[in-house]
C-alpha positions in Angstrom: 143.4 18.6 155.3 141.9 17.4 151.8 144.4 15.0 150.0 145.7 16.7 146.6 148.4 15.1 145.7 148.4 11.9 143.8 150.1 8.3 143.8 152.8 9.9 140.9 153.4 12.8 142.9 154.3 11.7 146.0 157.0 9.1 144.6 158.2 11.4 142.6 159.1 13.9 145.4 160.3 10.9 147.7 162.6 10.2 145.0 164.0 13.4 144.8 164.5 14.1 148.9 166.2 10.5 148.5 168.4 12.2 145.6 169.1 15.3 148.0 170.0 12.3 151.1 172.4 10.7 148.9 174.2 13.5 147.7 174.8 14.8 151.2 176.1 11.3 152.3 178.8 11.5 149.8 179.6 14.9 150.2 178.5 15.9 147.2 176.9 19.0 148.6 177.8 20.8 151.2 177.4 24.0 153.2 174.5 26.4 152.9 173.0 25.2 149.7 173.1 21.4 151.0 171.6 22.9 154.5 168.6 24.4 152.1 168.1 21.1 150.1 167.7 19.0 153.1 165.3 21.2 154.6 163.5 20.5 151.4 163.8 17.3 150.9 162.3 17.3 154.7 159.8 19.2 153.2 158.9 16.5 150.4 159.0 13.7 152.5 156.2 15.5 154.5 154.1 16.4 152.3 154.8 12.9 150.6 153.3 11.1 153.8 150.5 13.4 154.6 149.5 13.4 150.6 148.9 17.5 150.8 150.7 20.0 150.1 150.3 23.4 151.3 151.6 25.6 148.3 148.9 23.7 146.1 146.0 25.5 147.8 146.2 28.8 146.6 146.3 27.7 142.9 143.6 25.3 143.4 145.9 22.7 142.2 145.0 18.9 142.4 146.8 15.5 141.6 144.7 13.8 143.8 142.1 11.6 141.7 139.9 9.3 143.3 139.5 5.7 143.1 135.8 4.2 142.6 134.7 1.4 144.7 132.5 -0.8 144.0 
Protein backbone atom coordinates (compact mmCIF):
# COMPACT_ATOMS: atom_id res chain seq x y z
CA UNK A 1 0.00 0.00 0.00
CA UNK A 2 1.31 3.46 -1.14
CA UNK A 3 0.90 6.16 1.70
CA UNK A 4 -1.71 8.95 0.44
CA UNK A 5 -2.66 10.52 3.20
CA UNK A 6 -0.78 13.29 4.77
CA UNK A 7 0.45 14.56 8.31
CA UNK A 8 -3.04 17.09 8.34
CA UNK A 9 -5.07 14.37 7.41
CA UNK A 10 -4.51 11.81 9.58
CA UNK A 11 -4.92 14.20 12.82
CA UNK A 12 -7.68 15.43 11.59
CA UNK A 13 -9.55 12.13 11.35
CA UNK A 14 -7.97 10.93 14.80
CA UNK A 15 -9.63 13.97 16.07
CA UNK A 16 -12.85 13.32 14.86
CA UNK A 17 -13.03 9.25 15.94
CA UNK A 18 -11.87 10.81 19.39
CA UNK A 19 -15.01 13.29 19.00
CA UNK A 20 -17.29 10.09 18.03
CA UNK A 21 -15.40 8.17 21.50
CA UNK A 22 -16.39 10.93 23.63
CA UNK A 23 -19.76 11.37 22.67
CA UNK A 24 -20.58 7.74 23.18
CA UNK A 25 -18.88 7.90 26.73
CA UNK A 26 -21.34 10.39 27.85
CA UNK A 27 -24.21 9.11 26.18
CA UNK A 28 -24.51 11.58 23.90
CA UNK A 29 -25.31 9.12 21.17
CA UNK A 30 -26.80 6.18 21.30
CA UNK A 31 -28.39 3.29 19.43
CA UNK A 32 -28.01 2.64 15.70
CA UNK A 33 -26.57 5.88 14.63
CA UNK A 34 -23.85 5.79 17.63
CA UNK A 35 -23.32 1.89 16.48
CA UNK A 36 -22.51 3.51 12.79
CA UNK A 37 -20.26 6.29 14.06
CA UNK A 38 -18.07 4.02 15.99
CA UNK A 39 -17.60 1.81 13.29
CA UNK A 40 -16.33 4.88 11.57
CA UNK A 41 -14.40 6.26 13.79
CA UNK A 42 -12.77 2.52 13.78
CA UNK A 43 -12.56 3.24 10.40
CA UNK A 44 -10.48 6.55 10.84
CA UNK A 45 -8.28 5.46 13.35
CA UNK A 46 -7.17 2.78 10.72
CA UNK A 47 -6.66 4.43 8.02
CA UNK A 48 -5.01 7.06 10.37
CA UNK A 49 -2.29 4.52 11.43
CA UNK A 50 -1.73 2.78 8.21
CA UNK A 51 -1.62 6.52 6.39
CA UNK A 52 -3.96 4.98 3.34
CA UNK A 53 -6.99 5.08 2.73
CA UNK A 54 -8.87 2.96 0.53
CA UNK A 55 -11.72 5.22 -0.88
CA UNK A 56 -8.85 7.61 -2.14
CA UNK A 57 -7.78 5.24 -4.81
CA UNK A 58 -10.39 5.34 -7.22
CA UNK A 59 -10.23 9.20 -7.45
CA UNK A 60 -6.60 9.29 -7.60
CA UNK A 61 -6.59 11.40 -4.56
CA UNK A 62 -3.30 12.26 -2.60
CA UNK A 63 -2.43 14.16 0.71
CA UNK A 64 0.56 12.43 0.93
CA UNK A 65 3.64 14.85 0.02
CA UNK A 66 7.02 13.78 0.46
CA UNK A 67 9.75 15.09 2.51
CA UNK A 68 13.27 15.64 0.86
CA UNK A 69 16.35 14.39 2.53
CA UNK A 70 19.33 15.52 2.26
Amino acid sequence: MKKNMGRLDRIIRLLAALAVIILYLTHTISGLIATILLIVAGLFVATSFMSFCPVYLPFGLSTYRKTKKS
